[in-house]
C-alpha positions as CSV (number, residue, x, y, z in Angstrom):
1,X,-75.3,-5.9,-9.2
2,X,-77.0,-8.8,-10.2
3,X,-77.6,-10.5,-6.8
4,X,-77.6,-14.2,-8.4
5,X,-74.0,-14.0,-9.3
6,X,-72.8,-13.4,-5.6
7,X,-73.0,-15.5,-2.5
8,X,-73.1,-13.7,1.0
9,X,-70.6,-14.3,3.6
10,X,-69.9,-13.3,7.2
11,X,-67.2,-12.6,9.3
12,X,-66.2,-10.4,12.2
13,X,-67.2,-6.9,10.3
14,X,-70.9,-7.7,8.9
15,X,-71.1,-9.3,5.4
16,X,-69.8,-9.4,2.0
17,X,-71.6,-10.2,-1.2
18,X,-68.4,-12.7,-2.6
19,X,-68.5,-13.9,-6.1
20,X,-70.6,-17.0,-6.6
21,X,-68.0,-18.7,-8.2
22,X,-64.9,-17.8,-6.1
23,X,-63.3,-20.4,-4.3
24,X,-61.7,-17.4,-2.1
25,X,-63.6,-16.4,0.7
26,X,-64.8,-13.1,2.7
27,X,-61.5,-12.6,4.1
28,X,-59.9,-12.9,0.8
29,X,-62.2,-10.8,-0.6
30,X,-61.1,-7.6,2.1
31,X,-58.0,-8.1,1.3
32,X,-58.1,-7.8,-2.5
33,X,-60.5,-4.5,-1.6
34,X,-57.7,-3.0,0.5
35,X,-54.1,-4.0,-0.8
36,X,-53.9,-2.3,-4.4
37,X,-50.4,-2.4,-4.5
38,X,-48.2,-4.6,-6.3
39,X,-50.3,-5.7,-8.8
40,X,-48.7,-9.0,-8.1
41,X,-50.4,-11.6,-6.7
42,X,-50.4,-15.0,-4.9
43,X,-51.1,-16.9,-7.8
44,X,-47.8,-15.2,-9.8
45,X,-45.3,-17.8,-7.9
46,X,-46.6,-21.1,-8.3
47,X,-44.5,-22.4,-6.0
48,X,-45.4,-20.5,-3.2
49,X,-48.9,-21.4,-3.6
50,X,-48.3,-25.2,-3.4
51,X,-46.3,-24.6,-0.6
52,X,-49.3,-23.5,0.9
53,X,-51.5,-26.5,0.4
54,X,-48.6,-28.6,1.2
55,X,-48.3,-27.1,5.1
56,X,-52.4,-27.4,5.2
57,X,-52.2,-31.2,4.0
58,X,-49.5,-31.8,6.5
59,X,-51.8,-30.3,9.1
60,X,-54.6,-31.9,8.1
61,X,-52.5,-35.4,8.8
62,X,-51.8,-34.5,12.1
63,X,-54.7,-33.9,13.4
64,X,-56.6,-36.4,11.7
65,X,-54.1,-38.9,13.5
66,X,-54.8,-37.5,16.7
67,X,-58.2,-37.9,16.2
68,X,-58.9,-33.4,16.2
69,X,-60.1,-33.7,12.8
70,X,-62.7,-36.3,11.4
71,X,-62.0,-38.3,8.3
72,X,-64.6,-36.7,6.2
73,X,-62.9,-33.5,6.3
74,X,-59.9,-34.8,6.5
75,X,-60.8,-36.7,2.6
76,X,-61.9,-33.5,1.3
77,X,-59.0,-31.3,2.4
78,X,-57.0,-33.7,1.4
79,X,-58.5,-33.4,-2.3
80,X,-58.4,-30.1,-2.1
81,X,-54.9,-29.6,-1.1
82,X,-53.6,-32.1,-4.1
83,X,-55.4,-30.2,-6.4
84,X,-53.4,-27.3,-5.8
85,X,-50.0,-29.4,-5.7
86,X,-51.1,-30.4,-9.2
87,X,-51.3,-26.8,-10.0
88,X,-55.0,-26.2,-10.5
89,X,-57.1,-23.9,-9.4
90,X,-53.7,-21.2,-8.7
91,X,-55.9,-18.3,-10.2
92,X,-57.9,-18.4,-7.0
93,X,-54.8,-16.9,-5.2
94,X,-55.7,-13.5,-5.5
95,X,-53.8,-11.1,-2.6
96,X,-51.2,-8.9,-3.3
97,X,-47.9,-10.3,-2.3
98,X,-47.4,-6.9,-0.3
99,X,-50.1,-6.8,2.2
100,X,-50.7,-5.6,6.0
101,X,-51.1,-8.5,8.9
102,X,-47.6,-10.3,8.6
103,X,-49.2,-12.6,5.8
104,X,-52.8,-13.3,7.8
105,X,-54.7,-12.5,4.2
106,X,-52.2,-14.9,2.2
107,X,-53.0,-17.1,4.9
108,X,-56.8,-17.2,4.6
109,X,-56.4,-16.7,1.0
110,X,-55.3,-20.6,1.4
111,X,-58.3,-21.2,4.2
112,X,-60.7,-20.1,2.3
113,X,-59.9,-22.1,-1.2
114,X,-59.1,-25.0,0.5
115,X,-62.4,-25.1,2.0
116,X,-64.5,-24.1,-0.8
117,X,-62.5,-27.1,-2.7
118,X,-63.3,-29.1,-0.1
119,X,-67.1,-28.1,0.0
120,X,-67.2,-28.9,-3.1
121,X,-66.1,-32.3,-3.0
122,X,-68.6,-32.9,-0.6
123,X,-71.2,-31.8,-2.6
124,X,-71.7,-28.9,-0.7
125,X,-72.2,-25.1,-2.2
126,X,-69.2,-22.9,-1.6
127,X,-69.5,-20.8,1.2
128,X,-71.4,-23.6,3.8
129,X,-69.1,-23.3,5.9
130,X,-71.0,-25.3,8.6
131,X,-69.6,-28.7,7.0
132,X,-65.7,-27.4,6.2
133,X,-64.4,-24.3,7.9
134,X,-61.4,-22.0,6.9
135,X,-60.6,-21.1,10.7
136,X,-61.8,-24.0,12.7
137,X,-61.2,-26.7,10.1
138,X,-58.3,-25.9,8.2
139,X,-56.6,-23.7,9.8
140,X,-56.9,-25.9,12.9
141,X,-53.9,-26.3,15.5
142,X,-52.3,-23.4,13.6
143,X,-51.7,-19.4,13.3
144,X,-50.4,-17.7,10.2
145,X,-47.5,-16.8,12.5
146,X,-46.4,-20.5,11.8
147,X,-48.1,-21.6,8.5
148,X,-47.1,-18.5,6.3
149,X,-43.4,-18.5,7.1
150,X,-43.2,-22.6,6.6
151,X,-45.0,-22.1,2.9
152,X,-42.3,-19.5,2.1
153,X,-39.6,-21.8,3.2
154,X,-40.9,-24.6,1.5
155,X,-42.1,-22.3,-1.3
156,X,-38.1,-21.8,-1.8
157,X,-36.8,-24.7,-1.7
158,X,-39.4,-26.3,-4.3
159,X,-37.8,-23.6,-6.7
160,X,-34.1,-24.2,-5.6
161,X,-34.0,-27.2,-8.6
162,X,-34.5,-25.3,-11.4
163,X,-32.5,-22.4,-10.2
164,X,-29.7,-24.5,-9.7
165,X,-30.4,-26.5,-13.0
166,X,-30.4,-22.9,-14.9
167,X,-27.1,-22.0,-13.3
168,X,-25.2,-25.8,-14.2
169,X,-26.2,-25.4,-17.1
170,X,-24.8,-22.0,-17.7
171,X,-21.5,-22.8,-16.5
172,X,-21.2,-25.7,-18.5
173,X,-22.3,-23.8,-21.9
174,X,-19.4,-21.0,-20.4
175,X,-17.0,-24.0,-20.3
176,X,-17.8,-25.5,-23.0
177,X,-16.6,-21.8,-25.0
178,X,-13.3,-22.0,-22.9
179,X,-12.9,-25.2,-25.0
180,X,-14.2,-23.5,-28.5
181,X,-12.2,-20.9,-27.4
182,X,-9.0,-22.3,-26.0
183,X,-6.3,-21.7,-28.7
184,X,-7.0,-18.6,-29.6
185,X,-4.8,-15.5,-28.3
186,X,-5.9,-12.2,-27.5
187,X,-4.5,-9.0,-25.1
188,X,-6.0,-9.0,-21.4
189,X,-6.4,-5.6,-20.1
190,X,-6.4,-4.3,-16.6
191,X,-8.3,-1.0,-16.3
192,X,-9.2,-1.2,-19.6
193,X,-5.7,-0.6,-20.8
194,X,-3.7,-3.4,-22.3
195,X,-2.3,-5.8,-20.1
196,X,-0.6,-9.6,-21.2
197,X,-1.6,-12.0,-23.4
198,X,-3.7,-14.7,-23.0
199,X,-7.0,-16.8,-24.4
200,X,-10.2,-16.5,-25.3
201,X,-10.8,-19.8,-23.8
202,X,-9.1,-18.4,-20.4
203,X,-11.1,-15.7,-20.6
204,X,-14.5,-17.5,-20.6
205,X,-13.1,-20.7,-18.0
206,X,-12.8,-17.3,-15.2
207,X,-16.5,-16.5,-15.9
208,X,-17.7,-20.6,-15.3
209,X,-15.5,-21.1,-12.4
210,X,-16.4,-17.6,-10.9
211,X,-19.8,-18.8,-11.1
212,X,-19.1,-22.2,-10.0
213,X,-18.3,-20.8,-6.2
214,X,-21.7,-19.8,-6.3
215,X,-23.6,-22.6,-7.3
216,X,-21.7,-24.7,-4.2
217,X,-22.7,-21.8,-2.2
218,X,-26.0,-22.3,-3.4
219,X,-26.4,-25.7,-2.8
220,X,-24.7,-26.1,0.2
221,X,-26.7,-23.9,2.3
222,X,-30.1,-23.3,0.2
223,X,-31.5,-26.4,2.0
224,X,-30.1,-25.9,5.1
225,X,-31.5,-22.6,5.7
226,X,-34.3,-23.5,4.9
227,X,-35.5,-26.7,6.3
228,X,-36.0,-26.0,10.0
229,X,-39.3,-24.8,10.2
230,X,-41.5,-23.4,12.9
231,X,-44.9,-25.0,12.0
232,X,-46.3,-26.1,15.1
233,X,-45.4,-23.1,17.1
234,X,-48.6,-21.3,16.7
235,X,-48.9,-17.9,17.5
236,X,-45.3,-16.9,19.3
237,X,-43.4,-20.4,19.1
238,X,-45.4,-21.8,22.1
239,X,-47.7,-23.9,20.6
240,X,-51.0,-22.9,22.0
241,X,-54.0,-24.6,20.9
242,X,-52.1,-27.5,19.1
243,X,-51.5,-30.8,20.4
244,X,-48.3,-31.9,22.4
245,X,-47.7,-34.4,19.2
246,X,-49.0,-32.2,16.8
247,X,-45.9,-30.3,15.8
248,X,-43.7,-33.7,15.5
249,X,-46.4,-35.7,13.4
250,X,-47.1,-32.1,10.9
251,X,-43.1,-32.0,10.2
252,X,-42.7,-35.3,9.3
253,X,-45.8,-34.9,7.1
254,X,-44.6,-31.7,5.6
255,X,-41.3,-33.5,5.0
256,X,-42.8,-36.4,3.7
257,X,-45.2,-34.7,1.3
258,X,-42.3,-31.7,-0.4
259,X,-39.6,-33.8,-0.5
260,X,-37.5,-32.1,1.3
261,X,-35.8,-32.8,4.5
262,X,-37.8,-30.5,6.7
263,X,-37.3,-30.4,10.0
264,X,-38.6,-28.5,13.6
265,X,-36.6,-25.5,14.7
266,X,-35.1,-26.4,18.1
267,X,-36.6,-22.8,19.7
268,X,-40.2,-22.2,18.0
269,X,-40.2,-18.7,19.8
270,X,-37.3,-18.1,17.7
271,X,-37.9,-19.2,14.6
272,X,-41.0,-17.6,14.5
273,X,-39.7,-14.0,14.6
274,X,-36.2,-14.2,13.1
275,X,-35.6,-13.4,9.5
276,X,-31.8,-14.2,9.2
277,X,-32.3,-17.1,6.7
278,X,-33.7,-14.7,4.1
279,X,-31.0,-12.5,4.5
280,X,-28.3,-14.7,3.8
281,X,-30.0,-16.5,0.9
282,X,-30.7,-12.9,-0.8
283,X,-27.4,-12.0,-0.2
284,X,-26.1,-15.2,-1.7
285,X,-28.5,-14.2,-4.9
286,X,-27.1,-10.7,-4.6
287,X,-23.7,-12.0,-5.2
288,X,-24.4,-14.5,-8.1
289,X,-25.9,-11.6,-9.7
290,X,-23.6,-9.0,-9.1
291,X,-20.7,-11.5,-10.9
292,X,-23.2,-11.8,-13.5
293,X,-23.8,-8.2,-14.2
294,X,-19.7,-7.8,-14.5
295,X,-20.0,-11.2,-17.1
296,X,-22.1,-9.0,-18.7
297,X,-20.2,-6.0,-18.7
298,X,-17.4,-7.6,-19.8
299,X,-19.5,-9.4,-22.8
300,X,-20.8,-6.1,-23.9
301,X,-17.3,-4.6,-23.8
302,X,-15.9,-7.9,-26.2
303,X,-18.0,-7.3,-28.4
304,X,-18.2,-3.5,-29.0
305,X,-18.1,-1.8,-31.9
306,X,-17.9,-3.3,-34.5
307,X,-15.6,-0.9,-36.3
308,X,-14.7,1.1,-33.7
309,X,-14.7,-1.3,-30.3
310,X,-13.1,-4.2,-29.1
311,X,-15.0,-6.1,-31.4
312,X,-13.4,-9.6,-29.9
313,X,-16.1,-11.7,-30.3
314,X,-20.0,-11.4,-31.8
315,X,-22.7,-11.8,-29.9
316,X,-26.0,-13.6,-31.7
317,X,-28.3,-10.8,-33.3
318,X,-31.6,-10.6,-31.8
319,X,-33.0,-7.6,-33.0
320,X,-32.9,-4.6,-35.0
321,X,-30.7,-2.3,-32.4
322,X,-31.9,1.8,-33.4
323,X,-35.4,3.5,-35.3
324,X,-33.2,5.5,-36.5
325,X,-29.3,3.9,-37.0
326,X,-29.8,1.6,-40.2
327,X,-27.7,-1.4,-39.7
328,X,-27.1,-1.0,-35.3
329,X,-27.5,-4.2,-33.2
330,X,-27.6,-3.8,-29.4
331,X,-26.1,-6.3,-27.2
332,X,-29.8,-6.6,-25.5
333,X,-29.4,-9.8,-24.0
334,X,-26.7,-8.6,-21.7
335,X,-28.1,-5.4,-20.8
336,X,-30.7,-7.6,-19.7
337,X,-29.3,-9.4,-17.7
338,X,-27.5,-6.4,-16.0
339,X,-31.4,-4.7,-15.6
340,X,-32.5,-8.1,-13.5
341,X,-29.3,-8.0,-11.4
342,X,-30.0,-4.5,-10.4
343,X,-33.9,-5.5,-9.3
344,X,-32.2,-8.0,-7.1
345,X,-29.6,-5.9,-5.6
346,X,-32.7,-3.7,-4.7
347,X,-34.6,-6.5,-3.9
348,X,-31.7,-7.7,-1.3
349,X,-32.2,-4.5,0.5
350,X,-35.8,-4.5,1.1
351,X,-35.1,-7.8,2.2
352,X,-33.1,-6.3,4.6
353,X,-35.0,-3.7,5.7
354,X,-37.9,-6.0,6.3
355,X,-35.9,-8.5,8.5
356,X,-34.8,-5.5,10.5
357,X,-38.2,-3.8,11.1
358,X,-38.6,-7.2,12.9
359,X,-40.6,-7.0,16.5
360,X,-40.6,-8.9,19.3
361,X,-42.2,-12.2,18.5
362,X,-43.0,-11.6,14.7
363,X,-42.0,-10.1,12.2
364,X,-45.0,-9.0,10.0
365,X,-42.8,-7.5,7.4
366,X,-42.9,-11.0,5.9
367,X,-45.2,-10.6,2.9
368,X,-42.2,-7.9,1.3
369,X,-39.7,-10.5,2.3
370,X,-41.7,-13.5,0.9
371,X,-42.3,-11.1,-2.4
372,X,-38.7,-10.3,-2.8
373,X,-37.5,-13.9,-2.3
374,X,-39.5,-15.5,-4.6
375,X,-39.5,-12.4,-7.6
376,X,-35.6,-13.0,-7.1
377,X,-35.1,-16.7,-7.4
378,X,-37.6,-16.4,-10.5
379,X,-35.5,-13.4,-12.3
380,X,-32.5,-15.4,-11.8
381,X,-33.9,-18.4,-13.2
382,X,-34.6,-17.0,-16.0
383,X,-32.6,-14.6,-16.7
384,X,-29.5,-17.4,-17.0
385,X,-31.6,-18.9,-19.5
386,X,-32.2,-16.5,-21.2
387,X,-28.3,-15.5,-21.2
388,X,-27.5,-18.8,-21.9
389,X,-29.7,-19.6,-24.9
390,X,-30.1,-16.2,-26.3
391,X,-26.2,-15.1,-26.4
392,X,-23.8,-17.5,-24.9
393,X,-24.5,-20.3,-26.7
394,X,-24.0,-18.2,-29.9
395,X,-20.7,-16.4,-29.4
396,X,-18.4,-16.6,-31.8
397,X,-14.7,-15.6,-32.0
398,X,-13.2,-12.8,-34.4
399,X,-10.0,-14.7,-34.2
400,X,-7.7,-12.8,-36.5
401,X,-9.0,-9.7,-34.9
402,X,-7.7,-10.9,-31.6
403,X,-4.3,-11.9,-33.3
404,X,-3.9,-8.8,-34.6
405,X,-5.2,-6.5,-31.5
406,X,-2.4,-8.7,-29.6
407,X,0.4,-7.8,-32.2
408,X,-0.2,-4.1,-32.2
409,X,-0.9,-4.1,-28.8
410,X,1.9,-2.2,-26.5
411,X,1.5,-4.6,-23.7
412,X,2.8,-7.4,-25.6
413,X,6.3,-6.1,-24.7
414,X,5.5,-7.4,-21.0
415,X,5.9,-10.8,-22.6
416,X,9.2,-10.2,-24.0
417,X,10.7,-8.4,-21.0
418,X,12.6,-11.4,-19.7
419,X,14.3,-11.7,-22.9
420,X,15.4,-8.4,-23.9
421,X,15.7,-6.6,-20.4
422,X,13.4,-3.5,-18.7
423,X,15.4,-0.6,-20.2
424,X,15.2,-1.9,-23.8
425,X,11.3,-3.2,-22.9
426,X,10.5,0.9,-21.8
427,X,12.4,2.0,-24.7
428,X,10.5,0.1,-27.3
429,X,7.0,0.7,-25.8
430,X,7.7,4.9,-25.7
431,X,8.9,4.0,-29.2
432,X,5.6,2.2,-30.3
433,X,3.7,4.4,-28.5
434,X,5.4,7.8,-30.1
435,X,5.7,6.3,-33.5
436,X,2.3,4.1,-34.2
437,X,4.7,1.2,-34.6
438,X,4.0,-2.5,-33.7
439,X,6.6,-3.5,-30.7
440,X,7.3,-6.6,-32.4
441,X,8.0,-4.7,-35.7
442,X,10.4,-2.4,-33.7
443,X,12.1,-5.7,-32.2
444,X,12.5,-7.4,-35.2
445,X,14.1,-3.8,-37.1
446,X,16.7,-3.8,-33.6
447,X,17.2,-7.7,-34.4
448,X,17.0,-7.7,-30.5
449,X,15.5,-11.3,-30.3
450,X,15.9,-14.0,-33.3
451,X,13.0,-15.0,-35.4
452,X,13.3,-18.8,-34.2
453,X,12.8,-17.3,-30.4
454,X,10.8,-14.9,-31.3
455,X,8.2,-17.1,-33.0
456,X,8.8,-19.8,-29.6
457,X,8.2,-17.0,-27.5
458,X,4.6,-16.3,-29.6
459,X,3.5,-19.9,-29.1
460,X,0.4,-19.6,-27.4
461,X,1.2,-22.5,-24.8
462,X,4.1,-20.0,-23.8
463,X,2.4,-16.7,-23.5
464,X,-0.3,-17.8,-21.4
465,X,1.2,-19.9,-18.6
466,X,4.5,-19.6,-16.2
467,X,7.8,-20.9,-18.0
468,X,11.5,-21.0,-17.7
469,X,13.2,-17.8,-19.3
470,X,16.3,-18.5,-21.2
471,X,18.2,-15.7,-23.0
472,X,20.9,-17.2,-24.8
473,X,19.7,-15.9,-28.0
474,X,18.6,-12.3,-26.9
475,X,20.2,-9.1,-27.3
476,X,20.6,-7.8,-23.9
């Protein structure tokens, strides 16, 4: 080991030699040595990491304005913290996102760059921890029993923008093929047997306003469960070793600096070992992507075949499908999209789990929920763009194939019930059925209902919405 590229450092086990150039620390360091797990780290969710130096700026604030922390350390946390908001120096976030201590080495992960940054700016060698200290310094007036679980909440809410932007616009590009889409007839089925007519465009309205619900879901309670934060409550919610105006001042800081309307949970104690947030926002992901698994399904099922499926509409080709079919193209995108909504599913569970395993004042199963959480709102995210860009928008409409599918099909007689009667409607669909003959073929051989009805019947306006039956020119 080449002793020049290491620096030593001390803490309460003996010493480490740490990297010379590592902004992390000795506590970081034990941490990456003992938590081989994930292979994930810190540094993998941006956000989660600026949500860190966000709730160490607002610290710093506070107790610089109540005089605990003196302006020269106060400058250079400062500069080290907006350095990190600006996205730099994220590779220095090293821990595994699963990890033992209810998120102390995530915690001290942040410590330890933030002073080093801050050493730094003082032109002082990383590691002198005499002038800028992790613990007394930057951690000051808090525990990771407060800080961690306020970064995650922030964390989340800095992603809930794009993960609402991804799912607008994939409701609109939904809606926007209801519209492409919106003349041209095809057979519904129920249980995958033919059921009545209706649209394409109907078809793809259902999946944008199914997903609509969400996405009011979504934004309705996203921020609200989210925004009451326990910072301030130290250890267990009580607020030992922080200032009576600490916790007020650090809110409105947090608030100021994220952009979000944070505020203090009304019972700290609480807040600082309850878990039921996560829950519910998992379990509102869970949903959106369970409806977008069915989507999915149901897109893979439209366009099956070609020859010998559905075959309804195409989906775009995006690559060669078999290493051994010439000629087969795989509906990838969607099976994609199904994979992702499976790892969430999962991921809701050990979210679950987690928030359970919960006890007394903390819950130290955080660094799985905090994992889960933020791996979740990121496979969403993408995932509807991906869907969006890499199929939806490319769909197109095998419209004669629809026409004809309809035709043929024997629940087209459902349509044509009120005109000609149950008895005649059974008769004619055992008929079609025994023979291989179109219903409307064996109506038109039984003259049971004249062309000019017939063909007002067969207007799409009329076989896809409630109407008045009149059956002065049927054959009952």
């Amino acid at each position: 080991m080449n002793i020049d590229a290491f620096r030593t450092e001390h803490d309460l086990l003996g010493d480490l030699p740490v990297p010379k150039n590592a902004y992390y620390g000795i506590q970081t360091l034990r941490a990456l040595d003992n938590f081989k797990l994930s292979g994930v780290s810190l540094s993998e969710y941006p956000n989660f990491v600026s949500a860190l130096a966000m709730v160490k700026l607002a610290a710093a604030d506070a107790n610089h304005e109540l005089d605990c922390l003196p302006s020269e350390k106060h400058t250079a946390i400062t500069k080290a913290c907006q350095q990190l908001i600006d996205g730099k120096h994220h590779d220095q976030f090293v821990v595994d996102m699963i990890q033992g201590g209810a998120g102390t080495s995530t915690n001290m992960n942040a410590n330890e760059v933030i002073a080093n940054l801050g050493l730094e700016s003082m032109g002082k060698e990383k590691g002198e921890y005499q002038f800028l200290h992790p613990n007394n310094d930057v951690n000051m007036a808090q525990s990771t029993n407060d800080a961690y679980p306020t970064a995650i909440r922030v964390g989340l809410l800095l992603g809930q923008n794009d993960l609402h932007l991804s799912l607008e616009n994939l409701i609109q590009t939904l809606a926007d093929k209801g519209e492409e889409f919106s003349g041209l007839l095809k057979m519904g089925r129920t249980q995958l047997q033919d059921a009545v007519p209706m649209t394409l465009g109907q078809e793809f309205h259902a999946f944008a306003n199914n997903l609509r619900e969400d996405l009011a879901l979504l934004k309705k309670l996203g921020s609200d469960l989210f925004t009451p934060v326990n910072l301030g409550g130290t250890a267990i919610g009580t607020g030992i070793n922080a200032d009576p105006r600490y916790q007020g001042i650090a809110v409105e800081r947090l608030a100021a600096i994220s952009g979000h309307p944070i505020t203090a949970a009304t019972d700290l104690v609480e807040a600082t070992s309850d878990m039921g947030s996560f829950v519910l926002f998992s379990g509102l992901l869970k949903r959106l992507m369970t409806k977008l698994s069915k989507i999915s399904n149901d897109l893979r099922l439209l366009s099956s075949g070609p020859r010998t499926g559905i075959n309804e509409i195409n989906l775009p080709a995006r690559q060669p499908g078999s290493s051994i079919m010439p000629g087969k193209v795989n509906p990838v995108i969607p099976e994609a999209v199904n994979q992702i909504a499976f790892e969430i599913i999962g991921h809701d569970l050990s979210v679950t789990m987690a928030a359970e395993a919960g006890q007394l004042q903390l819950n130290v199963m955080e660094p799985l929920i905090a994992w889960k959480m933020f791996d979740s709102v990121r496979l969403a995210t993408r995932g509807m763009d991906m869907l969006r860009e890499l199929c939806i928008e490319g769909i197109t409409a095998n419209e004669t194939h629809c026409r004809e599918l309809m035709e043929n099909s024997i629940g087209i007689v459902t349509a044509l019930n009120p005109y000609i009667g149950y008895e005649n409607s059974s008769r004619i669909a055992k008929k079609a059925l025994t023979t291989g003959c179109g219903v409307l073929e064996l109506i038109r051989e039984e003259n049971l209902i004249d062309e000019e009805l017939l063909a007002d019947i067969l207007k799409p306006e009329h076989m896809i919405a409630p109407r008045s039956v009149t059956k002065k020119t049927a054959k009952l």
